[in-house]
Every structure is written in C-alpha cells, then in structure tokens.
N, C-alpha and C positions, 0 to 999 in steps of 0.2 A: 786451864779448862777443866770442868768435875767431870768426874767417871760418866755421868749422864750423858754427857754431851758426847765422851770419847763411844760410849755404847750407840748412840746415835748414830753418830757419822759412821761404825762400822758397819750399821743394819743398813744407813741411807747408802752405802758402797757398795754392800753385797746385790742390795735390790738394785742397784744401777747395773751392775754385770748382767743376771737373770732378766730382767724386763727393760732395761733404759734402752730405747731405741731408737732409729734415726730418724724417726718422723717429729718426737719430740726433741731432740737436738736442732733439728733444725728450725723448728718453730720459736723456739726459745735464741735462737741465733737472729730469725726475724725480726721479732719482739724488739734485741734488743740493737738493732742496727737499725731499726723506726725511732728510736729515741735520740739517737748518735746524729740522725737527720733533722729530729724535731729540737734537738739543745745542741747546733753544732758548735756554738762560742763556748761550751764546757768539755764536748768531746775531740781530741785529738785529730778524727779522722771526718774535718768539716768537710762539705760543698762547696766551700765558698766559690773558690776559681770557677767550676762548671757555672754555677751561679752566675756570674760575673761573665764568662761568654755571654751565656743566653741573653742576658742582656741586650750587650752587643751587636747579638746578631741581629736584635729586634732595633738597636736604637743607636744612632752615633754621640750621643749622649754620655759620657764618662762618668760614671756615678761616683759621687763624694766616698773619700773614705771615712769610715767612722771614727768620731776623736776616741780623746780614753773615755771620756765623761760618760759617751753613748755606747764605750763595751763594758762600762762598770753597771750601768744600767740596764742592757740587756742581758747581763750575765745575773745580775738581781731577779730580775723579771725572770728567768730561766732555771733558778734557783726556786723561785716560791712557785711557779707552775711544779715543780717537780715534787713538791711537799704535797701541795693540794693533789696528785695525782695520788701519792701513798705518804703519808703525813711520818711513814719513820725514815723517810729519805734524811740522810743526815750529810752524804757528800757524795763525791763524784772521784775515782779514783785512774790514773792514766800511769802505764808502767809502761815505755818503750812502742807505745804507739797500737802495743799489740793487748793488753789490759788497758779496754777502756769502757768504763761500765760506772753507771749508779751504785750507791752503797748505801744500806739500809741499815735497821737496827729493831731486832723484835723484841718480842716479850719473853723470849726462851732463844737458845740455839736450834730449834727444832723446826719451828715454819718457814725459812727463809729455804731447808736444805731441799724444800720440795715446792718454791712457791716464787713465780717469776716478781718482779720488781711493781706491777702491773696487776697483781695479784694471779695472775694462770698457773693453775697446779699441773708443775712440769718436772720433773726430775734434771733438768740441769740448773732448778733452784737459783738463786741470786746470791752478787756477792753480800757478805754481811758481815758486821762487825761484833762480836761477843757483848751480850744482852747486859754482859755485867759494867757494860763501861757507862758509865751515867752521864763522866764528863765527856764522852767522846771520845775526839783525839785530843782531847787536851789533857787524858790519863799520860803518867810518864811510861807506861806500857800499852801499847795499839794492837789487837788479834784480830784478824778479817778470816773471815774463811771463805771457801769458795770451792767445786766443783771440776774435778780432772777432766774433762765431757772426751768424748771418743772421737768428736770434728775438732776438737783444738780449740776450743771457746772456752771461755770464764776461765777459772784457772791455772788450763792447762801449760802456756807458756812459762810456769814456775821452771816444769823442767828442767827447762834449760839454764837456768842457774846452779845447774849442779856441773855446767862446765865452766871453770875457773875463767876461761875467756872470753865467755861470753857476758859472765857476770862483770867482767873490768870496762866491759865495753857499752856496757846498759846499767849504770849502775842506780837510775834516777826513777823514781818514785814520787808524781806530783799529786797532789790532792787540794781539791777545790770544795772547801766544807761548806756546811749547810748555812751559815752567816757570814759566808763570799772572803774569809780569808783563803790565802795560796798559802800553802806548807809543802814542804821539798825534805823528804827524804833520800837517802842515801842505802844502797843496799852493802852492806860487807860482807856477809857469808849466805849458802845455804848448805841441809843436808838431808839425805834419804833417812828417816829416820823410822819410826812408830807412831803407835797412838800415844805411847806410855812416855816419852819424850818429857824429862821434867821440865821444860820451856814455858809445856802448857799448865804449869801448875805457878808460876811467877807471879805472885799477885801486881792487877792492872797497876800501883801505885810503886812497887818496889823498884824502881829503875837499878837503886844498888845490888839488887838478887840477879838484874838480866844481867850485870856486867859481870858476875860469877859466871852466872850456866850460857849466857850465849856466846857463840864461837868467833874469836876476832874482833872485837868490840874497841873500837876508835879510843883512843884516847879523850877526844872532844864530844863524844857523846852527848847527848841530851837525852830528849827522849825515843823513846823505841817502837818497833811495829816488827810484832813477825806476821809473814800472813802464812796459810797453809791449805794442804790440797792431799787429796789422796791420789793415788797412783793408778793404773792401770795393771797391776799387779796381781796374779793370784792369789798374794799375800794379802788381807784385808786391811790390816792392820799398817800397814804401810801408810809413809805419809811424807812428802817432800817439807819444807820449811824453809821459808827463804827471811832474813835477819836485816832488818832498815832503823835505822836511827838519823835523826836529827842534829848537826854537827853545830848549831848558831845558838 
C-alpha cells in the first residue's frame, strides 16, 4: 500500500473518532443488510427458510427446490444486478458468517473509505479491494480493506483473529467474484500491527516476497489475500492484519 493510502486511512480514523457517529453506523448497517435480503443466494445470512414458512402458511403447496442449473442462474442474474447497481462491484466476500458484504474496487484507495457500496457518503465506507489490482483476485497477492465501525460491522470481526482459537476455528474465507467463480481461502495468521507494516508494501504480483514477510505461510500456498482494518485504539496508527492464502 503507498504512503498516500497509509496517510489516508490515518486521517479517514482520526475523523472516524471525532465525528463517526451512531446514526451513520447504523444507516450504513441498514444499507447493507437490504442487499443481504435483496442477493440472498450470494449472502450467507439468506431468508430462505422464513420464506418458505410464509409459504406454507398461505398454501399446502410444497414448492420445488431449485436445481443447480436455476442457483447458477440466479446467482448470475444477482451478480450482474449488483454491477448495474455500482459497475466496480467486482465480488461478494463471506468470512464466518459474520463478514458478509459486497466488494468493490475504485479509482483510488480514497472514495470507498467514506462511500457506501450504493454510493451514500457514510463514514463506515465499504469493503474494497486496493485500486492497484487490475487483475482482481486473480493477482497472486489480494488487499481488501475495510472499516473497524464502533457496532461491529464491516470489518470489525478481524479482531478476533488475534485470538489463536478462534482463528483455528473460523479459518474460511469464501469469495463469490464478479464472473460467478467460488474461490476459498484459508486464513493462517493475524497480527496488531501499524500502518508502516511492510506486508503493505508486497507488490500485488510477488507471492514469493509474501512467503518472506507474511507470518506462518503454508507450505502449499498459492495465492494470498491480507485484508485489514484499523482499531479502536488511541493509537491511529494501529492496524490489525489478518493473512489468507489459497492452498489448491
């Protein structure tokens, strides 16, 4: 990540302390638990069952299940509505049930940290992935960043991957991209670190520099994804990191 983007995120923190407030956290929690409802065949935390009462209660009618054929198709259809809504939609990211959100991709590191998915200028910002990756996820290095928010949204649940047992117990990191392949990450390390962290400075392409500087790195490795978040800390500078690679 350049000095720009690290100077960024330390001004978009500071102003999070001083001004982010709970009526924009929660708005932005609204926003994106409408979407979770409106694409639930990409979001983790679907309707369907509720759905499927209602039903019921209205009809003795057993409704078909859908084959693959018709959730590969609605998951297509749910993919290109999500482009047409913001055209840098590039995937849909699901960690543990509890990251689960759209993933975009701007023209800078700099508008996403203050700009909902939807376009609402909201200080708990959207997830996003670093402007420099051209091929996506298909760089052999992945950086998302995303927002510590003060209710626990976006992404604040990194935390807890700084406890070794919770990280053994959630290690999975799915991702649903913008041309409907599934890819499965794997997490193996995180840690409390800074801004200055040389992680962020690994060029997207050097997978052989991440198996230097990243911590615990699989023997089977592929390729990589750190994502990261700043803290709730006095400290501005402060930044958790959590370390995902690709094992196939």
């Amino acid at each position: 990540m350049s000095l720009v983007t690290v100077g960024v995120f330390f001004v978009a923190s500071a102003l999070r302390v001083i001004f982010g407030g709970i009526y924009e956290d929660a708005a932005a929690r609204e926003e994106y638990a409408m979407l979770r409802e409106e694409f639930p065949i990409l979001s983790s935390q679907s309707n369907v069952e509720d759905e499927v009462l209602d039903v019921e209660e209205e009809s003795t009618v057993t409704p078909e299940e859908p084959s693959e054929d018709d959730e590969f198709d609605l998951k297509n259809l749910s993919l290109d509505e999500l482009a047409r809504i913001n055209n840098d939609f590039i995937g849909w990211i699901n960690i543990g049930n509890v990251i689960d959100y759209p993933v975009v991709r701007g023209r800078d590191n700099e508008k996403y940290i203050n700009t909902t998915f939807t376009g609402n200028h909201n200080s708990a910002g959207a997830i996003f992935m670093d402007y420099r990756q051209s091929k996506g996820f298909d760089e052999r290095v992945s950086i998302i960043y995303g927002h510590y928010t003060r209710d626990g949204s976006m992404f604040s649940p990194l935390g807890s991957y700084l406890n070794p047992s919770y990280l053994r117990q959630n290690p999975i990191i799915s991702i649903t991209t913008r041309d409907g392949r599934m890819l499965t990450y794997r997490i193996f390390a995180a840690k409390l670190t800074d801004a200055w962290d040389p992680a962020y400075t690994i060029s997207l392409s050097d997978g052989e520099r991440a198996v230097e500087e990243f911590p615990d790195v699989p023997n089977n490795a592929r390729n990589f994804m750190l994502l990261s978040t700043c803290t709730r800390s006095n400290n501005q500078d402060e930044r958790i990191l959590v370390f995902a690679a690709t094992t196939n």
